[in-house]
N, C-alpha and C positions, 0 to 999 in steps of 0.2 A: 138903077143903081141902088136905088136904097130898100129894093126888094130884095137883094141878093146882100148887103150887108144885115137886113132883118134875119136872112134865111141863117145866116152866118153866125150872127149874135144867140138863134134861138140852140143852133146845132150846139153851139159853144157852151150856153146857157146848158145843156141836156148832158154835154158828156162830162162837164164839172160836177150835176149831180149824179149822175151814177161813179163817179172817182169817190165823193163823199159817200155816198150810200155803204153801208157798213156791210161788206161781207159775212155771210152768216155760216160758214164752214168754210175747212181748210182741207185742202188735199193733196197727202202724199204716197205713190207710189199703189196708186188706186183704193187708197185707206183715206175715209174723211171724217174728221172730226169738227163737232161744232168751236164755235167762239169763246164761249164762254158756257159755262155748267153753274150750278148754284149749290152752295155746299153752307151748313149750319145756316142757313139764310143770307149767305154772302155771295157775291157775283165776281165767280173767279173767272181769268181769261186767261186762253191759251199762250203761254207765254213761248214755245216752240214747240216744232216735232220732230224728228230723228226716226232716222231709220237704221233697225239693227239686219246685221246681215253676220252668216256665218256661213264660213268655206264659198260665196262670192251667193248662197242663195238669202233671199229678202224673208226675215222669220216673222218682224213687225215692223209696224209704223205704233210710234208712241209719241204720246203729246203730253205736256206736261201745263198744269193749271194753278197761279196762282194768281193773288187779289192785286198784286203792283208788277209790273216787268221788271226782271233780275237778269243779270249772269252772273253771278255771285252763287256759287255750289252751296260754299260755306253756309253764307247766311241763309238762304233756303234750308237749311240741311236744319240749323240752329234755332230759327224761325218758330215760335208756337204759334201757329197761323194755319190756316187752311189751305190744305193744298191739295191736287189730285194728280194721279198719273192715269193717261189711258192705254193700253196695248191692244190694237187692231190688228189681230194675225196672220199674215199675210201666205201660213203655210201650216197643217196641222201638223202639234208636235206632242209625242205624248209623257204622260206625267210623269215619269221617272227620269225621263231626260231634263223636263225642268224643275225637278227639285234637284237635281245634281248641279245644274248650274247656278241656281238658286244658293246651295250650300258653299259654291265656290263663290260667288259673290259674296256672301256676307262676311266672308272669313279673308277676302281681298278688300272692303273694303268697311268692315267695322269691327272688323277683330274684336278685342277684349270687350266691345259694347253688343254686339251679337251674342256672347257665350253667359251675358248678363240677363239676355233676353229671350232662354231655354223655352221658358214657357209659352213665349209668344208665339215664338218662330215653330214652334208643334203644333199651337193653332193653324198658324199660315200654312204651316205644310200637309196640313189637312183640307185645308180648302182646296189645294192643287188638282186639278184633274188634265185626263187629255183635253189638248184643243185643236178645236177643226179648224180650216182656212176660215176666213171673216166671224170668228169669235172674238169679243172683246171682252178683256178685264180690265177692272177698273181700282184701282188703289184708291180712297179720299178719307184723310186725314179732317176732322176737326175735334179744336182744341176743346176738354171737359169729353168728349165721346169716344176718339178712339180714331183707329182705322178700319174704314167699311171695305172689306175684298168684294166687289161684284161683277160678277160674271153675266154678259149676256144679259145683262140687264135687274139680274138677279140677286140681290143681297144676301150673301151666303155664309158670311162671321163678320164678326168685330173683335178686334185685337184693342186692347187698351193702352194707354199712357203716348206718350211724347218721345219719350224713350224708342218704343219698337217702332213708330213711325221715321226718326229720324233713321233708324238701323235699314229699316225698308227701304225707305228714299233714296240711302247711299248705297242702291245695286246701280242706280242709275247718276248719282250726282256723286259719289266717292271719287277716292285717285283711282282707280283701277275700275273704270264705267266697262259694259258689254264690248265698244267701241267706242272708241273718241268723238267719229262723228254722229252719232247717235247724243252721247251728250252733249255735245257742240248745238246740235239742232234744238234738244230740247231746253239749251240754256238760250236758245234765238241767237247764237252765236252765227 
């Protein structure tokens, strides 16, 4: 009896810690992304992910990184804080079609603060190239440096100010996101 309550107590004991044991990536729709990234020296954590889909096919899984958990678009959006987005591509698309959607997004969801931010948004659309399946870019914002575009691991501009990063942000946290549930997911909705 009290071998089979020990055996009991230790199993118990064992799968309590692995419940506690902190997951160290997440995965969606065969796209995994870690827990948490570090950004200006701050330890930002995944606060969801979404997946975008167009005409029923899966284009990305995107995760979104910040330093406290939100669903609050707004205050994210407003936020001088560090933030990042990641895009794991779930299908190569090439660059003319995402700077097309690109321009419709910004102009659906930051209108007059997009056409404030000419200069930036020529940088950004310069960094655009095609993407193959399992390419990732990476959006990260911090505050005094900018926004880092990297690609594949790659640092390939920095766009400046609070400003074009909030306008960037709201392709995906504006009223008019890719998909609802895509921001739903990445607000961990």
């Amino acid at each position: 009896m009290h071998f089979s309550r020990r055996i009991f107590a230790l199993t118990f004991a064992f799968s309590l810690a692995l419940a506690a044991a902190p997951a160290t990536a997440k995965e969606l729709a065969g796209a995994t992304m870690p827990d948490t990234v570090t950004v200006a020296g701050k330890t930002l954590k995944l606060n969801g992910m979404g997946l975008r889909k167009k005409m029923g096919f899966k284009v990305y899984a995107g995760g979104l990184y910040l330093e406290a958990q939100s669903s609050d678009a707004k205050a994210i959006l407003a936020a001088d804080a560090p933030k990042a987005l990641k895009m794991h591509f779930l299908r190569s698309v090439d660059r003319e079609k995402l700077v097309e959607v690109y321009k419709e997004g910004f102009e659906a969801n930051a209108g007059p603060k997009a056409a404030a931010q000419k200069a930036g948004l020529e940088k950004f659309y310069a960094t655009v190239t095609d993407v193959k399946e399992g390419s990732v870019t990476t959006y990260t914002y911090a505050p005094g440096t900018g926004t880092v575009v990297n690609r594949d691991g790659k640092d390939v501009a920095t766009i400046e100010g609070k400003e074009f990063a909030e306008v960037l942000f709201s392709l995906w946290l504006g009223p008019k996101p890719p998909s609802e549930d895509l921001q739903k997911g990445l607000l961990g909705r």
